[in-house]
C-alpha positions as CSV (number, residue, x, y, z in Angstrom):
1,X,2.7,-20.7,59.1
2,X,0.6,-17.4,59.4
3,X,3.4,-15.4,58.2
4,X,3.7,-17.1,54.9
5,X,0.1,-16.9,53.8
6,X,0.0,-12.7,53.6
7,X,3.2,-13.3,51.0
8,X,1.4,-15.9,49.1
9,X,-1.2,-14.1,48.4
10,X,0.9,-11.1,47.4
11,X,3.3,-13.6,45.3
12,X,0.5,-14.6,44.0
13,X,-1.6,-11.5,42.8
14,X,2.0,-10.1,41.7
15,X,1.7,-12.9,39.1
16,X,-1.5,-12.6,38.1
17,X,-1.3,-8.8,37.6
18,X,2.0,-9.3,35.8
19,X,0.2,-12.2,33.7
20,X,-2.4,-9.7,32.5
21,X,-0.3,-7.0,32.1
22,X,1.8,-8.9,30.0
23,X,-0.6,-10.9,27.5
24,X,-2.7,-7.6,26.9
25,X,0.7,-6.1,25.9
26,X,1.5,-8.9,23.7
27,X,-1.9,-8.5,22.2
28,X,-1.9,-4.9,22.0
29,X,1.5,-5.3,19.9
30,X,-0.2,-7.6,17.4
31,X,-3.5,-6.2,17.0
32,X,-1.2,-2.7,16.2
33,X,0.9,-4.6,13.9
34,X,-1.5,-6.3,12.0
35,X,-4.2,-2.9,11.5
36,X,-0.4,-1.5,10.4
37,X,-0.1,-4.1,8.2
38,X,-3.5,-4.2,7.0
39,X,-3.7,-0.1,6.1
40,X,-0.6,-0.9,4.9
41,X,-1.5,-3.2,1.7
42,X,-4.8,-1.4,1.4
43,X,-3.0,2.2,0.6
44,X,-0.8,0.0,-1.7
45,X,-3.3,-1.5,-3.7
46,X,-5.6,1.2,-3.9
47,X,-2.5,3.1,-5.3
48,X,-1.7,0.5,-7.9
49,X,-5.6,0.6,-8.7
50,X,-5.0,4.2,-9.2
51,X,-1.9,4.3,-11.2
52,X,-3.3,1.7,-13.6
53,X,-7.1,3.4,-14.0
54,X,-4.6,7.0,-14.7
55,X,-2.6,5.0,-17.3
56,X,-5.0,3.6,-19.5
57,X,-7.0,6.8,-20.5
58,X,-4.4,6.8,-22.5
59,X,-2.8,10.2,-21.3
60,X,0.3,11.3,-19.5
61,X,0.5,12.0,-16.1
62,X,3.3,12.3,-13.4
63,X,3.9,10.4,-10.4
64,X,5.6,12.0,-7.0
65,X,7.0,10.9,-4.0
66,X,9.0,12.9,-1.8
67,X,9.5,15.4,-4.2
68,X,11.2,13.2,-7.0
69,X,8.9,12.5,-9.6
70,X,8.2,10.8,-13.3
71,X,5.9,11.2,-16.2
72,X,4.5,8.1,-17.2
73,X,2.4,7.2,-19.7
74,X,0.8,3.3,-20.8
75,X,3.1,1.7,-23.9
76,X,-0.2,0.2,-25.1
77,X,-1.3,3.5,-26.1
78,X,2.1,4.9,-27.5
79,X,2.0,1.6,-29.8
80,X,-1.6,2.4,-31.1
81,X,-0.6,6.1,-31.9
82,X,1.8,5.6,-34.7
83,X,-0.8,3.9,-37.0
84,X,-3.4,6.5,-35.6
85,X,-1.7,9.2,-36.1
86,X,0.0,8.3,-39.9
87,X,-0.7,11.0,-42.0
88,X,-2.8,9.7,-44.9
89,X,-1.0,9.8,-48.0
90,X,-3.0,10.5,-51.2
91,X,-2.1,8.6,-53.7
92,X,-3.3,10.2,-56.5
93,X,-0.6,13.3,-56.4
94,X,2.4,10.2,-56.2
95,X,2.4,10.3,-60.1
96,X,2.6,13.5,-61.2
């Protein structure tokens, strides 16, 4: 009986040690994914916020990634140029 007690104990703080080892790796994993996850949608949005505050002053600008890029500009603003920028006809030389 003595000699199974010293491999109880060592069966048993193999288990425990694994135990730990192995639900602060499973927690480790998911607190990494989820501060991925979460930097990941905050670089998104705060992109999108940037993209749309660039496009509605109304002005060109030019996007990039990975060295491919594209000018872009807000179709709001390109539909309120034509009758802005019209020249005014005078009527008064139409006549003669």
């Amino acid at each position: 009986m003595k000699s199974k007690k010293p491999v109880l104990k060592i069966v048993l703080i193999a288990w425990v040690v694994f135990s730990i080892l192995y639900v602060g790796y499973t927690q480790y994993r998911y607190l990494t994914n989820f501060v991925a996850s979460t930097a990941y949608q905050r670089g998104l949005s705060e992109a999108v916020v940037q993209v749309v505050q660039q496009a509605q002053k109304c002005e060109a600008f030019q996007v990039q990634i990975d060295g491919q890029g594209v000018s872009l500009i807000n179709t709001k603003c390109l539909q309120q140029q034509p009758a802005a920028a019209a020249p005014a006809t005078d009527n008064s030389s139409e006549g003669q």
